[in-house]
N, C-alpha and C positions, 0 to 999 in steps of 0.2 A: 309818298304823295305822287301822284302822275305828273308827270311834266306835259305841259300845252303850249305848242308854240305861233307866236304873230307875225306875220310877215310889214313889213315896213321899208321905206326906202330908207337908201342907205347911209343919206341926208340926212337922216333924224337920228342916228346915230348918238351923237352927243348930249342932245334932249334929250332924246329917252334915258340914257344912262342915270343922267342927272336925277330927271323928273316923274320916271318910270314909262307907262304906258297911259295917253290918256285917251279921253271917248272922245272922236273928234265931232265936229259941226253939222247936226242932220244925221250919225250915227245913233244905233242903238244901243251900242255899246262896244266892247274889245272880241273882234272878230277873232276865234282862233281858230287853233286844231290840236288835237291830243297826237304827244311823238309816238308811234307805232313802230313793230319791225319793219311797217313797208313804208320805205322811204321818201315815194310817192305819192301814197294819200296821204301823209302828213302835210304833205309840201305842195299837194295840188293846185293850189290858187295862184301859186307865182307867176305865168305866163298868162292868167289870165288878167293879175293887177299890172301887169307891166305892160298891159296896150295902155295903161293910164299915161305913158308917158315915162315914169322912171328907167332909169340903164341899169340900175343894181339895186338888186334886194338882200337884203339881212331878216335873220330869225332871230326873233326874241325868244329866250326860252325860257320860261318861269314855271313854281309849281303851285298848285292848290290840291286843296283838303278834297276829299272823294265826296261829302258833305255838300260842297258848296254849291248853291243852283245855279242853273247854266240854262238856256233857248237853246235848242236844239234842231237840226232838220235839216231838208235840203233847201236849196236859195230858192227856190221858187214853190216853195211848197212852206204852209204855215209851223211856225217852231213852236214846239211844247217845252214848258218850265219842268226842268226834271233835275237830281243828284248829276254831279259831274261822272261819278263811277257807274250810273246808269246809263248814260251817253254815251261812256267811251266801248261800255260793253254792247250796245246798241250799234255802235258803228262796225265794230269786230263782227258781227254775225250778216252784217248787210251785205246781200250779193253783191252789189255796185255801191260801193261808199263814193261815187266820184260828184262831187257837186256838194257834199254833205259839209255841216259848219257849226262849231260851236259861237253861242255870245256870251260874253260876262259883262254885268250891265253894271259896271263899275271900275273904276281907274286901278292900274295892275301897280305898287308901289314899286319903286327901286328895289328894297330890300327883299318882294319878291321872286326877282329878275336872278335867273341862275346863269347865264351866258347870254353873250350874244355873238354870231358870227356869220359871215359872209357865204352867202349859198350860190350854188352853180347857176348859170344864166340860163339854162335851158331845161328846166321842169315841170310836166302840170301840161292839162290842156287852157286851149283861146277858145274866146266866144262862148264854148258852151259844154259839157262832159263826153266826150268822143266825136267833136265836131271833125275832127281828119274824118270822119265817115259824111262829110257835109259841108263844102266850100261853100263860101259866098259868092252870089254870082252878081252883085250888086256892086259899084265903087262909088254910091253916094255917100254923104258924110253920115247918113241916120248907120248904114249896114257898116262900116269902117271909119270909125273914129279918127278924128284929126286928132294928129300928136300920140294915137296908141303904136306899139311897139310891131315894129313890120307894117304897119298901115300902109304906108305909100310905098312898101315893094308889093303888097299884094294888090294895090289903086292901081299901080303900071301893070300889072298883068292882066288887070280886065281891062284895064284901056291904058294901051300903050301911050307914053309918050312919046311929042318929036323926035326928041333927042335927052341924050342924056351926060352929064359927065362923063369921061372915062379915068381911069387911072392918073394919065399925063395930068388933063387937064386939075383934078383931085390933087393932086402931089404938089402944082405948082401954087396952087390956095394956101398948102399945107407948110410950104416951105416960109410964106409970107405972113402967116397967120400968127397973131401973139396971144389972144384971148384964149385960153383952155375949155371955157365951152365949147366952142365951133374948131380946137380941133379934134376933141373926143367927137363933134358932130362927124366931121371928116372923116374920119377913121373909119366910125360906124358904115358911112357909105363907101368905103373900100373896102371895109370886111362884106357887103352886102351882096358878091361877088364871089367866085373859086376865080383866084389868077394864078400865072407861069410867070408874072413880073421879079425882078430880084427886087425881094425887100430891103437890102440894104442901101438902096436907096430914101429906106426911114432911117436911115442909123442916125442924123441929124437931130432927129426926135429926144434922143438920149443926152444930148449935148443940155437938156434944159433940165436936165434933173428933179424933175418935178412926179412923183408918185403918183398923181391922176393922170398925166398923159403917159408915164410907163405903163398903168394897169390899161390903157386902151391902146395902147401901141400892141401891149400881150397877148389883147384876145383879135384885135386884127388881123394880127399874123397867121391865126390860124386860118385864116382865107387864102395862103400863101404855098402852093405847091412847089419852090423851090428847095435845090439842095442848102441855100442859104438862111432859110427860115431858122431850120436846129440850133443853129448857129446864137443867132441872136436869142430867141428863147432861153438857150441854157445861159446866156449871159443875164439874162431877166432873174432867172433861175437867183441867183447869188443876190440880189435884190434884201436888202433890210426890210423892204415895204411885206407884210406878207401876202397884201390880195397881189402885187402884183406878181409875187411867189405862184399864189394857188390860181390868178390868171394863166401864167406860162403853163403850167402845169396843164391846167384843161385844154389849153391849144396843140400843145406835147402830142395829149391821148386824141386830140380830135383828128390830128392828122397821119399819127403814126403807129394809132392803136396799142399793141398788146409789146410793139418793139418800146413803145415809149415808157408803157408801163415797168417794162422787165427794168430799164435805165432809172425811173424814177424811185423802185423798191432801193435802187441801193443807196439813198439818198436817208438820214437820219431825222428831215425835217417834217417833223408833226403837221405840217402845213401841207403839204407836201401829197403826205399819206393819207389825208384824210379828201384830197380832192383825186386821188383815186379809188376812195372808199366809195364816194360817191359817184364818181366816173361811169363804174363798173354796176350802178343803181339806174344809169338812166338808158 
């Protein structure tokens, strides 16, 4: 049976697990896609559901019958009721499958759920299928969404703000801050940046033991051009948590390429190896 996978924030996690996959509110039904060798158009939609707002996305990957009928087509173009085996071989032959979408108009059970796990923050186009061929030149709320993902760094570049945080001022929020939303907010707005600052001026961060702000401390870092960055990473590295394993990791290859990777191969951890399986995908 083919496997199809669902994108979902990473919140819903433990629901789903539970309760499987449902139709939510004003849906049609369980948005997917068939997992292909390219690893890409399987996963295309991530960057474009995270201007919704979420920081992390999970794939649900379940399977069904080649039998089963499925809506088929691109998002803006009308879906035909077709075989699931006829869809997926429909998309294989498509010169541009980018926009393309399965639905199943029905709740996906636990029992058919074959994994789930943590995908890279950076896949899939925004806005629209090749829009890097097409910035926006608008920063009202209709053309960039309030609360989508980069929205207010791409709002400051068509229209600069006065002033902005910088670092110092970021750090010293961060040092006073107790709530774990607003410092993963934090964080995100230091990663939003390349800086020369020494990160170990986060090493405090690590003192709260806490799994959600290690995996955002991880992928900040990789905003961080110092020689102290490695440092701290490989300590992230040994982490019981695994995203913030495969966080470090992707920070690793973002900033040190094919030296991080060679480091990373000699490491046994499946977690590991599999965020440079996809590393090397996008």
């Amino acid at each position: 049976m083919p496997i199809l996978v669902h994108l979902a924030d990473e919140r819903e996690k433990a629901s789903i697990k539970r309760n499987g996959i449902k139709i939510g509110k004003g849906r049609k039904g369980i948005f997917c896609m068939p997992v292909l060798s390219n690893f890409y158009i399987s996963h295309q939609w991530l960057r474009e559901l995270k201007r919704n707002g979420a920081r992390t996305f999970i794939g649900i990957y379940f399977k069904l019958d080649t039998k089963v009928l499925v809506y088929a087509g691109k998002y803006n173009e009308p879906h035909r009721q077709m075989e699931l085996g006829v869809a997926i071989k429909e998309i294989m032959t498509l010169e541009d499958p980018l926009g393309y979408e399965l639905i199943v108009d029905r709740k996906i059970e636990p029992k058919e759920i074959d994994k789930i796990r943590l995908l890279p923050p950076k896949i899939g186009w925004r806005y629209f299928p090749h829009s890097h061929l097409r910035r926006p030149t608008c920063a009202c709320p209709v053309c960039i969404q309030r609360g989508s993902i980069k929205g207010r760094k791409l709002r400051e570049k068509l229209e600069p703000p006065s002033k902005k945080a910088n670092f110092e001022q970021l750090l010293a929020r961060l040092m006073k801050e107790s709530d774990e939303d607003e410092i993963d907010n934090l964080l995100w707005s230091i990663k939003s940046t390349r800086r020369r600052s020494d990160p170990n001026q986060l090493l405090f961060l690590l003192e709260r033991k806490s799994d959600s702000v290690n995996q955002s401390l991880a992928m900040a870092l990789g905003a961080f051009r110092h020689e102290n960055t490695k440092k701290i990473l490989e300590q992230l590295l040994e982490s019981k948590d695994e995203e913030t394993r495969e966080f470090s990791a992707y920070s690793l290859l973002d900033l040190y390429g094919r030296e991080a990777e060679t480091y990373l191969k000699k490491m046994t951890d499946p977690v590991i190896y599999q965020a440079i399986e996809e590393w090397k995908k996008l």
